[in-house]
C-alpha positions as CSV (number, residue, x, y, z in Angstrom):
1,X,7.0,-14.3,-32.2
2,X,9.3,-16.4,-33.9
3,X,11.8,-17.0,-30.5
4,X,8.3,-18.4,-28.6
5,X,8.0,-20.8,-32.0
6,X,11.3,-21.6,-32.1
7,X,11.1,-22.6,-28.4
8,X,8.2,-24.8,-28.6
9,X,9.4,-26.1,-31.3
10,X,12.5,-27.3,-30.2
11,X,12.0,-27.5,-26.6
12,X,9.8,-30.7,-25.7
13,X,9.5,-30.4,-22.0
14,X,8.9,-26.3,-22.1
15,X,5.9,-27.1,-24.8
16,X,4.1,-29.7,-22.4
17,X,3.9,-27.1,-19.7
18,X,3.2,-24.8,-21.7
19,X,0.0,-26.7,-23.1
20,X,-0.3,-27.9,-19.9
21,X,-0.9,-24.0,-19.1
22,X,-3.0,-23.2,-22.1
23,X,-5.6,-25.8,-21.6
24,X,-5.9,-25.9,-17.3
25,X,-6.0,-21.7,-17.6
26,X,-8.5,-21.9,-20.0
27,X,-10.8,-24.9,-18.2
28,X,-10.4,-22.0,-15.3
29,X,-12.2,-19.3,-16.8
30,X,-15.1,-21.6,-17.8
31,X,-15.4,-22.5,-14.2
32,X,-15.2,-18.8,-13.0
33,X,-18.3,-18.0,-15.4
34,X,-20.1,-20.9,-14.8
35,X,-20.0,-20.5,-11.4
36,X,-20.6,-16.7,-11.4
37,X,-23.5,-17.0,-13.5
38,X,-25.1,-19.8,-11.7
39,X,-24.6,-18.0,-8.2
40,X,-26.4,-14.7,-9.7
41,X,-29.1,-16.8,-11.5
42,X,-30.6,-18.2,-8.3
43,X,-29.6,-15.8,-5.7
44,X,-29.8,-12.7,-8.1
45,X,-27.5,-11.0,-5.3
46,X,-24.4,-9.3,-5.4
47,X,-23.2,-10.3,-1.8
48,X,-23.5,-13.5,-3.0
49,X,-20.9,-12.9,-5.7
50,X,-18.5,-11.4,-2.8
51,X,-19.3,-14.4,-1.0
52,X,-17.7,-17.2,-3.7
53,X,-15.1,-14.7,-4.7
54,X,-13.8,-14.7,-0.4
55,X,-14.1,-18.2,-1.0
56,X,-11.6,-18.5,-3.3
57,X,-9.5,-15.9,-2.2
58,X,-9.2,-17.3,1.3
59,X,-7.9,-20.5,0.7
60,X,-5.5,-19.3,-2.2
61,X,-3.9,-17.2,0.7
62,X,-4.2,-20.2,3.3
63,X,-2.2,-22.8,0.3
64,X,0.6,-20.2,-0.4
65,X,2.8,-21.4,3.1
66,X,2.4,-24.7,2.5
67,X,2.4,-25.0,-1.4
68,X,6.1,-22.9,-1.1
69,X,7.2,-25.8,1.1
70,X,6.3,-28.7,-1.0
71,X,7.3,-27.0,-3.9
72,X,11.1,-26.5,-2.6
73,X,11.0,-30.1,-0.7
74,X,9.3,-32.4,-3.1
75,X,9.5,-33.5,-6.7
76,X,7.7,-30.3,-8.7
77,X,6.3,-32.6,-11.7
78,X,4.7,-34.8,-9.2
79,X,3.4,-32.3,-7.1
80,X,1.7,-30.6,-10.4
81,X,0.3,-33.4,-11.6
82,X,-1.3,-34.3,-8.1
83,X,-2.4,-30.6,-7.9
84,X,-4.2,-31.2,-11.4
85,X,-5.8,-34.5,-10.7
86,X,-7.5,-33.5,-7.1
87,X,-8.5,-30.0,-9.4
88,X,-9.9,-32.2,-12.1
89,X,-11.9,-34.1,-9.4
90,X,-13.3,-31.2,-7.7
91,X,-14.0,-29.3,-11.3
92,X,-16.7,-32.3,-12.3
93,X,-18.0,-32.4,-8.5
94,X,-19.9,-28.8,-9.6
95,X,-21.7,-31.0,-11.6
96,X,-23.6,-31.6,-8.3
97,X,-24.3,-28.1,-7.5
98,X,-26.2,-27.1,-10.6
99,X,-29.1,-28.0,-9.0
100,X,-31.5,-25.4,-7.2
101,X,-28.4,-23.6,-7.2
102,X,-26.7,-25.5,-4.2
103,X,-24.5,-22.1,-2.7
104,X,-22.9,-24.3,0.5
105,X,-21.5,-27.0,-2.0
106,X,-20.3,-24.4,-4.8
107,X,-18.4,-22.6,-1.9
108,X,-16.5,-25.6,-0.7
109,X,-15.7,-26.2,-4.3
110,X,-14.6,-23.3,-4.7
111,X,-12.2,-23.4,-1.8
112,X,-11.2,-26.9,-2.3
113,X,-10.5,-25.6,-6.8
114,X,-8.2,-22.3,-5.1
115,X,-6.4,-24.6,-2.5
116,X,-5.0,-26.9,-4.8
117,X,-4.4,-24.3,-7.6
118,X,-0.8,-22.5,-6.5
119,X,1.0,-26.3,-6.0
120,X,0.3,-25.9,-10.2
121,X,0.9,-21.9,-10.8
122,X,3.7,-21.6,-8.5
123,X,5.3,-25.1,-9.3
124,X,5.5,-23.9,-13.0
125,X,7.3,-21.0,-12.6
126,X,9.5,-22.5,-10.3
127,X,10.3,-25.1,-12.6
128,X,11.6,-23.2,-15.5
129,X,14.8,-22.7,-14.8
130,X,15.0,-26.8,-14.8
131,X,13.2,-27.1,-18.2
132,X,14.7,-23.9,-20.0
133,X,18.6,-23.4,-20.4
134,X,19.7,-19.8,-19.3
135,X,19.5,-18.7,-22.9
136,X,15.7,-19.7,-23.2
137,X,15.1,-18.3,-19.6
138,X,14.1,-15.2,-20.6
139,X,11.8,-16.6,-23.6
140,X,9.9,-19.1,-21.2
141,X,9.2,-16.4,-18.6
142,X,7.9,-14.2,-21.7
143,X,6.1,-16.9,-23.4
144,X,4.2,-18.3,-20.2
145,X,3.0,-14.9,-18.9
146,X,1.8,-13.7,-22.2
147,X,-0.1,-17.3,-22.7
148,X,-1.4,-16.5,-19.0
149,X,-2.9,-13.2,-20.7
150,X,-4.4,-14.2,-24.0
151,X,-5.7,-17.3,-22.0
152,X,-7.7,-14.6,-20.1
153,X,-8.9,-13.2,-23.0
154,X,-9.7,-16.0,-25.3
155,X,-11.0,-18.3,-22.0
156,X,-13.5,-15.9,-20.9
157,X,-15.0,-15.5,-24.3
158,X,-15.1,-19.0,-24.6
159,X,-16.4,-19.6,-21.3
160,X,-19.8,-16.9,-21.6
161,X,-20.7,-18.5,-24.9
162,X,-19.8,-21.9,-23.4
163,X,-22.6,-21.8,-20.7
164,X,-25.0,-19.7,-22.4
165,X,-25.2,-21.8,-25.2
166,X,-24.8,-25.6,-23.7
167,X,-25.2,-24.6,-19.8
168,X,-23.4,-24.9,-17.0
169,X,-22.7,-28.4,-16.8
170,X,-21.2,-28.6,-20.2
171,X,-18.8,-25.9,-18.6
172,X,-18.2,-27.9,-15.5
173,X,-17.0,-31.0,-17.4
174,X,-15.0,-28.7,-19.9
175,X,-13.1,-28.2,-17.1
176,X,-12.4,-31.3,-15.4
177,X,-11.0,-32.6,-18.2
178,X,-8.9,-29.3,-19.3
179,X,-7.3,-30.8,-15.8
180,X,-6.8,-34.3,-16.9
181,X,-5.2,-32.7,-20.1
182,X,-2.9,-30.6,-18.2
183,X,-1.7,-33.8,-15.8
184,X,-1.0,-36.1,-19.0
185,X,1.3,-32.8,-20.6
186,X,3.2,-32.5,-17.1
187,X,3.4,-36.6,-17.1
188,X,5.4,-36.0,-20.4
189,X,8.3,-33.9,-18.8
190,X,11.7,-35.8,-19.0
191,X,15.0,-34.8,-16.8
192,X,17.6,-34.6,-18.3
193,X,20.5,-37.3,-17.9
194,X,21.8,-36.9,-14.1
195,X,19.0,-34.1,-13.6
196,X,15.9,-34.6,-11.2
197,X,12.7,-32.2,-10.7
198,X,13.2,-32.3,-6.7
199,X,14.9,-29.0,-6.0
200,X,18.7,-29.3,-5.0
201,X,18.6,-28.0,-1.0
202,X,21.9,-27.2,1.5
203,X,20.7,-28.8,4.5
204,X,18.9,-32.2,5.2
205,X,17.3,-33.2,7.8
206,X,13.7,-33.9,9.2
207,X,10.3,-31.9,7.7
208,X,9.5,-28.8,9.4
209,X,6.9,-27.3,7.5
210,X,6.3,-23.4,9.4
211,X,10.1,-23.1,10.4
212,X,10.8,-23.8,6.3
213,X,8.7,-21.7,5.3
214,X,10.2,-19.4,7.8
215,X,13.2,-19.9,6.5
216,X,12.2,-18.6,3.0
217,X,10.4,-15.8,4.3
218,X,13.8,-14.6,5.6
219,X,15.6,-15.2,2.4
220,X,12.8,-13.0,1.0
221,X,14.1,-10.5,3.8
222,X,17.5,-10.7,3.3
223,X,17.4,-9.7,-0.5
224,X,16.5,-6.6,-1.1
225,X,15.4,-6.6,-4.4
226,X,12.7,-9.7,-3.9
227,X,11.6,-7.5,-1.0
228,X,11.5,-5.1,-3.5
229,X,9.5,-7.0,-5.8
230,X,7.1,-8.5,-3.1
231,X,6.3,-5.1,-2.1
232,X,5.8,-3.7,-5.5
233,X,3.4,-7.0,-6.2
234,X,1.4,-6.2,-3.0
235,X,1.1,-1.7,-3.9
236,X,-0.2,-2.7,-7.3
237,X,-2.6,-5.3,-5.6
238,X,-4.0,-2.1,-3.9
239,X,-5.4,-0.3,-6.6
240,X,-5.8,-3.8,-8.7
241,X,-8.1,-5.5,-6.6
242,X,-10.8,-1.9,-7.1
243,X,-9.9,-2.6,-10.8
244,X,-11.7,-5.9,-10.7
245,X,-15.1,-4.6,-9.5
246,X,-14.6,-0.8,-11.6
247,X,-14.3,-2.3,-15.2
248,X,-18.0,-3.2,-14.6
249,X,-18.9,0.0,-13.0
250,X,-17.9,2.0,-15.8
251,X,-19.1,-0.5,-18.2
252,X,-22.3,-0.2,-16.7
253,X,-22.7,2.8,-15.1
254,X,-20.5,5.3,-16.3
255,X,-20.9,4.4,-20.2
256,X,-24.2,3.1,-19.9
257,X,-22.8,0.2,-22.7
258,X,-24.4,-3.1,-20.6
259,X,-22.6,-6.3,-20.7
260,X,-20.8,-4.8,-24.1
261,X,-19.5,-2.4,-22.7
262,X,-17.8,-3.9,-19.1
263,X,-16.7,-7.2,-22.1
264,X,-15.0,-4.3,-24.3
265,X,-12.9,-3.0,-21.5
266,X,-11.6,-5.8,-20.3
267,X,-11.0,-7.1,-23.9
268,X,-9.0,-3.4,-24.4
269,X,-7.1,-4.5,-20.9
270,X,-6.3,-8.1,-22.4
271,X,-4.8,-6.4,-25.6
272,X,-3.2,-3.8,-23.4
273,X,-1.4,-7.1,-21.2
274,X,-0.4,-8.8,-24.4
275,X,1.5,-5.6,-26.1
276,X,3.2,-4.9,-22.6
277,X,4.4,-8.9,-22.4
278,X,5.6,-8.2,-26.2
279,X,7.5,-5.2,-24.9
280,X,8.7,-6.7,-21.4
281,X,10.4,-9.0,-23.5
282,X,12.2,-7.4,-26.4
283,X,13.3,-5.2,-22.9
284,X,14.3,-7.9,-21.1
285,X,16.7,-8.7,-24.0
286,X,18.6,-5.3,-24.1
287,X,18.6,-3.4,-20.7
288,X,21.1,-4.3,-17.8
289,X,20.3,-4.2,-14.5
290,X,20.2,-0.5,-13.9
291,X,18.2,-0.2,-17.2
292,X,15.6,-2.8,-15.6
293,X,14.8,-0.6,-12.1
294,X,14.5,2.3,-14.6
295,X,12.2,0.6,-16.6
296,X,10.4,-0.4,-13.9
297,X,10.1,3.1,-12.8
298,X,8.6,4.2,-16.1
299,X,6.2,1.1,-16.5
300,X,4.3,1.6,-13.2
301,X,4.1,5.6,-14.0
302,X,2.2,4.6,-17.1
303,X,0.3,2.0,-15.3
304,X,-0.9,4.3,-12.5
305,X,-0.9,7.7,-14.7
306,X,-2.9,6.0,-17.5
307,X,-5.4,4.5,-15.2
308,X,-6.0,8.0,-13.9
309,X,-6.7,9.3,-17.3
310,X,-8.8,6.5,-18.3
311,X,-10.9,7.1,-15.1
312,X,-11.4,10.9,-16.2
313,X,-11.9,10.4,-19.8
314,X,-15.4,11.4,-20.9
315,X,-15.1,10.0,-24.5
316,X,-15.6,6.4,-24.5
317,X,-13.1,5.0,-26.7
318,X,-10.3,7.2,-25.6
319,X,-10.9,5.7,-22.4
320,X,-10.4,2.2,-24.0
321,X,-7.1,3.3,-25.1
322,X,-5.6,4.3,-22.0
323,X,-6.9,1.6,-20.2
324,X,-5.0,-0.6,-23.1
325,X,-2.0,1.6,-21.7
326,X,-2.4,0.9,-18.5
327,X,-2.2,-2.4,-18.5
328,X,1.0,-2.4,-21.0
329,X,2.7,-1.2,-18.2
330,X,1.5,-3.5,-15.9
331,X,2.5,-6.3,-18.5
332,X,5.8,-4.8,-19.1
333,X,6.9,-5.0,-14.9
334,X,5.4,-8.5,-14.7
335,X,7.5,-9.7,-17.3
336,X,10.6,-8.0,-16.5
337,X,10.2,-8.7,-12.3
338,X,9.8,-12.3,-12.6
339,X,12.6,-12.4,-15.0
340,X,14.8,-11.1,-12.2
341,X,13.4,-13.3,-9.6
342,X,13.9,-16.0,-11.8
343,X,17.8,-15.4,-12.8
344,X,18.5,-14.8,-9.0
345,X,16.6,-17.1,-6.7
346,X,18.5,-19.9,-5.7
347,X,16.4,-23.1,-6.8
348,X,15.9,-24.4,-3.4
349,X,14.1,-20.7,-2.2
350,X,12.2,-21.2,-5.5
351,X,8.5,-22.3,-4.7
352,X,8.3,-20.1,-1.1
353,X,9.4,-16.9,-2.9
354,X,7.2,-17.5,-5.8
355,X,4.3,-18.8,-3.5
356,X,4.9,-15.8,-1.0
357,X,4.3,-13.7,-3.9
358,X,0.8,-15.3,-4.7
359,X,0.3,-15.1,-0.8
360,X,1.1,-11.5,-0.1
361,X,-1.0,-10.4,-3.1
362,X,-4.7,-12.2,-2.5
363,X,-5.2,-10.5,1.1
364,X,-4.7,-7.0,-0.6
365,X,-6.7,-7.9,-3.6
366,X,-9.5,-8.9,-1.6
367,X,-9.4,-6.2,0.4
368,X,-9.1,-3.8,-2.2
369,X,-12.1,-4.7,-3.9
370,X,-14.1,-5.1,-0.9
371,X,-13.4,-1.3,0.0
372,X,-13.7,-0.1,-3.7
373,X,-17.3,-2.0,-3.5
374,X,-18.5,-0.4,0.2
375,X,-16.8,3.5,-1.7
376,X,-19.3,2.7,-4.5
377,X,-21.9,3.6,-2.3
378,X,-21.4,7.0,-1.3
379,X,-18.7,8.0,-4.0
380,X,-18.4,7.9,-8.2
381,X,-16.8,4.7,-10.0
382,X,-14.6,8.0,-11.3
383,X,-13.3,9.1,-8.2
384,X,-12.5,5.8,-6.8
385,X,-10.5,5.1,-10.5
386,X,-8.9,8.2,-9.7
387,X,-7.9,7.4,-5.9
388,X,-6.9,3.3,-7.7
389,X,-4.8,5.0,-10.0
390,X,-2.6,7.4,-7.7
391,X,-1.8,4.0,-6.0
392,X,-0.1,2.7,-8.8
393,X,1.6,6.0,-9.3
394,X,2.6,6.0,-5.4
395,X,4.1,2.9,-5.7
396,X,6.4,3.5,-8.8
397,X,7.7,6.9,-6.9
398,X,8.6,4.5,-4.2
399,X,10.7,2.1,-5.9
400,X,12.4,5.0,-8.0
401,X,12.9,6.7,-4.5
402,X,14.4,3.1,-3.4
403,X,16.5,2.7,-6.2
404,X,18.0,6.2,-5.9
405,X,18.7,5.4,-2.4
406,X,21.3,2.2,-3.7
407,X,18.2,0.2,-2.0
408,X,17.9,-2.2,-4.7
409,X,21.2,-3.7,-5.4
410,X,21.7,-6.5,-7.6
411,X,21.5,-9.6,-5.9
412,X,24.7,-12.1,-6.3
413,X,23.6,-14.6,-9.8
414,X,23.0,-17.9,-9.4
415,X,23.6,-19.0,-12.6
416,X,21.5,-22.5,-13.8
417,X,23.6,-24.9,-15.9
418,X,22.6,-25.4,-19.6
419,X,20.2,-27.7,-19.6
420,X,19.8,-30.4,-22.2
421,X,16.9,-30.8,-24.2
422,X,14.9,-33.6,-24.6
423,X,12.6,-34.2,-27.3
């Protein structure tokens, strides 16, 4: 705790995007629940639900090509703060759909919030490196995906008691201005003397969006230990899209605890992702690069094993502990992953591979929770936790099997100069 302090304490551009993080991640989840809510309060259906959530999925998946190529082309501060500033527009146009429940408007909303959101997520992890010297690297990454977690968890209590107790508009403007907040922290970023935000490429040259991206999706190709990670991403998507629609299943079905219980397991899951980020990190410290592909290994065992367990587990709290467990080894991969991708990704591959990653995930996460819904029909939220679970498992076996096959060698470093601070 005291490195992330010490960080944001001396590190002025790192704690604007960082509180530019905290407070847009945070506006997100009220939107999520107010918009949930206010679909299931006049349609009262649940293919209404899968409707909005296809509607943001879509377009996230749609953005990823073309968010990668901006983000390695184009100034990254600038293109954040325009992503928050169309997102702060759009967040106060729900305003207008609060009435009679206007679906057709929330859904292009909803697709015009998801487009705009990975020129933001994906332009501040690509920027890091440029804001954090190589001896903060591994702090920043740590810091920003554990804020992404308790942002979860804090946000979405927030958010329900938000729009309960004031309504949905209320939420809606809490929102648009949580954007507006997050565009004045990025507006704060300073290079440093001779530095620029506008990532340093080989070749000039006209714009040729597709054959750019192209050209990072080879890159992607080329290293196997991206691959690696890409694939890894896209087999936990598999079981972790079913997660999405099982934690209410077994809230409401298989404990028969209500709303309390499907809020309990997913605050268990957010303490779960905050003691695996903890861990990822104090790992990230001491393990080399053959201790990281090990602990990888071991992380996504617990992940998958643990779910299994959890889905099995007859005694309620037990199961609250070992879906805690899961998710620390899903925190502790996260973590660890981006920290190599990070360290190794030359800065003008940056925003595709990071983008690809978003991209290759969303498909798969759909689709995963759109078969887990349709197996709910004719099979138990048990056995389908069960058959979510073994995924996870399947997919740690194969990167173990990878590594022992010299697969996943280390790619060459691409060291980033010590960057000055500014404060």
């Amino acid at each position: 705790m005291s490195e992330f302090l010490n960080l944001l304490r001396r590190n002025a551009n790192y704690r604007n995007v960082w509180l530019g993080q905290v407070v847009s991640e945070i506006g997100d989840y009220f939107n999520n629940i107010a918009v949930l809510s206010l679909v299931l309060e006049n349609t009262g259906s649940g293919l209404s639900v899968a409707i909005v959530m296809l509607a943001r999925a879509i377009p996230a998946v749609l953005a990823g090509p073309v968010a990668g190529v901006v983000l390695d082309r184009y100034d990254r501060k600038k293109i954040m703060i325009a992503s928050d500033l169309v997102r702060a527009a759009v967040g106060f146009a729900f305003i207008f759909g609060i009435p009679h429940g206007r679906l057709g408007l929330v859904l292009l909303l909803s697709a015009a919030l998801m487009f705009a959101s990975p020129f933001f997520t994906s332009g501040r992890t690509s920027i890091l490196p440029a804001i954090a010297g190589p001896k903060e690297l591994h702090t920043a990454n740590s810091l920003t995906q554990t804020t992404q977690w308790a942002t979860l968890t804090l946000g979405t209590l927030m958010a329900g008691f938000s729009a309960a107790k004031f309504g949905y508009a209320w939420a809606f403007v809490i929102n648009g201005v949580s954007f507006l907040l997050s565009a004045l922290a990025i507006w704060r970023l300073r290079p440093a003397p001779g530095a620029s935000f506008r990532p340093q490429r080989n070749g000039g040259g006209g714009i040729h969006p597709w054959a750019e991206y192209a050209e990072g999706l080879k890159y992607i190709g080329a290293t196997p230990l991206t691959l690696g990670i890409a694939l890894l991403s896209v087999g936990w998507a598999i079981g972790g899209g079913a997660a999405q629609i099982l934690f209410a299943l077994f809230g409401e079905q298989v404990f028969h605890r209500g709303a309390a219980g499907i809020g309990t397991i997913w605050s268990f899951a957010g303490v779960g992702l905050l003691i695996g980020g903890a861990v990822g990190h104090v790992l990230g410290k001491r393990v080399d690069f053959k201790g990281y592909k090990l602990s990888i290994s071991v992380s996504y065992l617990l992940h998958g094993g643990t779910y299994v367990v959890f889905s099995v587990m007859e005694n309620y709290w037990a199961a609250l502990f070992f879906v805690m467990l899961s998710r620390v080894g899903m925190a502790v991969t996260s973590v660890l992953n981006y920290l190599q991708l990070l360290r190794h990704t030359p800065d003008e591959f940056r925003g595709r591979v990071f983008a690809t990653m978003e991209t290759a995930r969303w498909p798969v996460m759909v689709l995963s929770m759109a078969a887990a819904g349709v197996a709910s029909e004719y099979w138990s939220p048990r056995a389908i936790g069960v058959v979510a679970g073994v995924c996870g498992t399947l997919t740690a076996l194969a990167w173990a099997w990878a590594d022992w096959r010299g697969k996943l060698p280390e790619p060459e470093a691409k060291p980033c100069a010590e960057t000055p601070q500014v404060n």
